[in-house]
KEPANU-352751 format. One record per residue (C-alpha): x, y, z; residue in one letter; residue number from 1. Coordinates in steps of 0.5 Angstrom, whole numbers, plus 500, padded with zeros to 3 digits. Example, Ala and Ser with C-alpha at 12.3 -4.5 7.8 and 13.67 -1.06 7.14 Angstrom:
<atoms>
((525; 491; 516); "A"; 1)
((527; 498; 514); "S"; 2)
</atoms>
This chain:
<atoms>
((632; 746; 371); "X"; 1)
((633; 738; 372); "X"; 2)
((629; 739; 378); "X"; 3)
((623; 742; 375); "X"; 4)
((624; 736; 369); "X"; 5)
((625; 731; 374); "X"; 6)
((619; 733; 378); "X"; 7)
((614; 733; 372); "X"; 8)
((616; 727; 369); "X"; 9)
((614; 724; 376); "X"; 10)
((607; 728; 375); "X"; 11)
((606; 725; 368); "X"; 12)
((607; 717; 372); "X"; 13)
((602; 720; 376); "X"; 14)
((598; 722; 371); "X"; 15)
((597; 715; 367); "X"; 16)
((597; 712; 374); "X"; 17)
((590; 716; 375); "X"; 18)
((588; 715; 369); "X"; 19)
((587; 709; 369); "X"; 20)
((585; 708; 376); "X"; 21)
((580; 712; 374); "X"; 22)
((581; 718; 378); "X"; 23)
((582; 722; 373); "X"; 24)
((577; 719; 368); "X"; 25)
((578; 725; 362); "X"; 26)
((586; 724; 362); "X"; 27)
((586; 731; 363); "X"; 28)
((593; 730; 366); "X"; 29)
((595; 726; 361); "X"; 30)
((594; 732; 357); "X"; 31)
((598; 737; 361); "X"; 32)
((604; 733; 362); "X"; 33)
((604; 729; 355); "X"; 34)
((605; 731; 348); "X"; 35)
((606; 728; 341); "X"; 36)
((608; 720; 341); "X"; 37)
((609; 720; 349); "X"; 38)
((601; 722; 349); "X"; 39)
((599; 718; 344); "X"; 40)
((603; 712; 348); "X"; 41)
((599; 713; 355); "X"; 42)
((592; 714; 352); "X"; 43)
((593; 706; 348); "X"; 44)
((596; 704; 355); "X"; 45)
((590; 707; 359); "X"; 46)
((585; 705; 353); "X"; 47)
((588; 698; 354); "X"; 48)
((586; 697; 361); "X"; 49)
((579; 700; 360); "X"; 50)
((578; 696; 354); "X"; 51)
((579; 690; 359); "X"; 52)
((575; 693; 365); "X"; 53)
((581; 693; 370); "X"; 54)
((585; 697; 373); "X"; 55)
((592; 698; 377); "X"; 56)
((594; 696; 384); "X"; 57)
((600; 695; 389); "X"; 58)
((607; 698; 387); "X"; 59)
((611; 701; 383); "X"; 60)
((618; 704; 385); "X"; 61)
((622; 709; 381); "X"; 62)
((630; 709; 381); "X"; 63)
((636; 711; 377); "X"; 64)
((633; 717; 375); "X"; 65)
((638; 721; 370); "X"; 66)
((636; 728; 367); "X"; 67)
((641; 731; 361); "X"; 68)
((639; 738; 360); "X"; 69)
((640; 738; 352); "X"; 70)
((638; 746; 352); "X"; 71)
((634; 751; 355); "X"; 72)
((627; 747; 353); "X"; 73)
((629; 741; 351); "X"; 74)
((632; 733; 356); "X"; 75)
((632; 727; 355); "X"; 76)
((631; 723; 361); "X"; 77)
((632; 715; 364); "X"; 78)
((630; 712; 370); "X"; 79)
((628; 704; 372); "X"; 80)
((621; 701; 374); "X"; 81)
((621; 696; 378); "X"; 82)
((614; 694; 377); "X"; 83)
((614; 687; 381); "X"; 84)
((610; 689; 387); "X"; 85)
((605; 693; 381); "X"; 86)
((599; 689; 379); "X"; 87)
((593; 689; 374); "X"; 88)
((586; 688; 378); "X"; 89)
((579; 686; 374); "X"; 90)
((574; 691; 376); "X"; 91)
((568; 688; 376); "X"; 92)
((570; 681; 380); "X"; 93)
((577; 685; 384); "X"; 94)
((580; 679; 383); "X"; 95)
((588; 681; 382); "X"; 96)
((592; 679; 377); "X"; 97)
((598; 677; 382); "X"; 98)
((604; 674; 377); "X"; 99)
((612; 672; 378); "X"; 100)
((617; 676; 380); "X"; 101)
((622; 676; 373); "X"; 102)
((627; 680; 370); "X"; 103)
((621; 683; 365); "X"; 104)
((618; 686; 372); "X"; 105)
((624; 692; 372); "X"; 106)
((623; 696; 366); "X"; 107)
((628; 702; 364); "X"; 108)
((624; 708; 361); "X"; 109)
((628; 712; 355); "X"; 110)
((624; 720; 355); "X"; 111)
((625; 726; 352); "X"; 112)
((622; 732; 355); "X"; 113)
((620; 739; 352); "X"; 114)
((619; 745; 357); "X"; 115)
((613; 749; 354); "X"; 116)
((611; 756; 355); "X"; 117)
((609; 756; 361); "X"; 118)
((614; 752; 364); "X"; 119)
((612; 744; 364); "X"; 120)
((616; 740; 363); "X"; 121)
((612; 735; 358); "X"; 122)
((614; 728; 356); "X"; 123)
((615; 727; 348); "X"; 124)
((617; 721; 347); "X"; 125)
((618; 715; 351); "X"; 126)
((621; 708; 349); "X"; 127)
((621; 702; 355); "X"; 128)
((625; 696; 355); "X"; 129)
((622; 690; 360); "X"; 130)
((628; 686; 363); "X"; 131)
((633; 691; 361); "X"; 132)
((640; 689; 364); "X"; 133)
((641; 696; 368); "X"; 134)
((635; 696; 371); "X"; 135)
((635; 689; 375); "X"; 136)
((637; 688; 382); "X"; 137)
</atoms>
């Protein structure tokens, strides 16, 4: 079951990823592996770089993963981001937004999942803390 749940909320990054690359442009995913407060997190997110035409590029790396199975249908689950390599880019011009590498490029990520009936693990909620302390190199 924490495999299941790590591997879904690896497809609920990917899910916001697309969205905003415009790979998915109905957010159909971001409906599939979001609910509640977590889905209304990820369409203001991708609603924000929409609004300022941009998109995303570069690199994100994922670490620290750590997933406490709280019942049958229900985790919580931590992980780390370092988004110093990660970018936002203008998509009418192309020009990337480089910025410099500090403490506030690691992110920790706080989730809850709820499996659903049909077996997916969907993310709730999430909370994120820029330059968190455990998340730095």
């Amino acid at each position: 079951m924490k495999d299941a749940a790590l591997a879904d909320s690896a497809e609920r990054m990917r899910a916001v990823d697309a969205a905003i690359t415009g790979t998915d442009p109905k957010g159909e995913a971001l409906a599939y592996y979001n609910t509640g407060k977590a889905l209304e997190a990820a369409l203001s997110w991708v609603a924000q770089f929409q609004k300022a035409d941009a998109t995303i590029t570069g690199e994100v790396r994922y670490y620290d993963r750590k997933v406490m199975l709280k019942s049958k249908t229900s985790a919580s689950l931590t992980f780390c981001a370092d988004e110093s390599k990660g970018f936002s880019k203008d998509e009418k011009t192309h020009k990337i937004a480089k910025t410099p590498v500090t403490k506030n490029g690691y992110v920790l990520y706080n989730t809850r999942l709820d499996k659903n009936s049909d077996g997916v693990w969907r993310t709730s909620q999430i909370i994120s803390a820029r330059g968190a302390a455990q998340c730095q190199p």
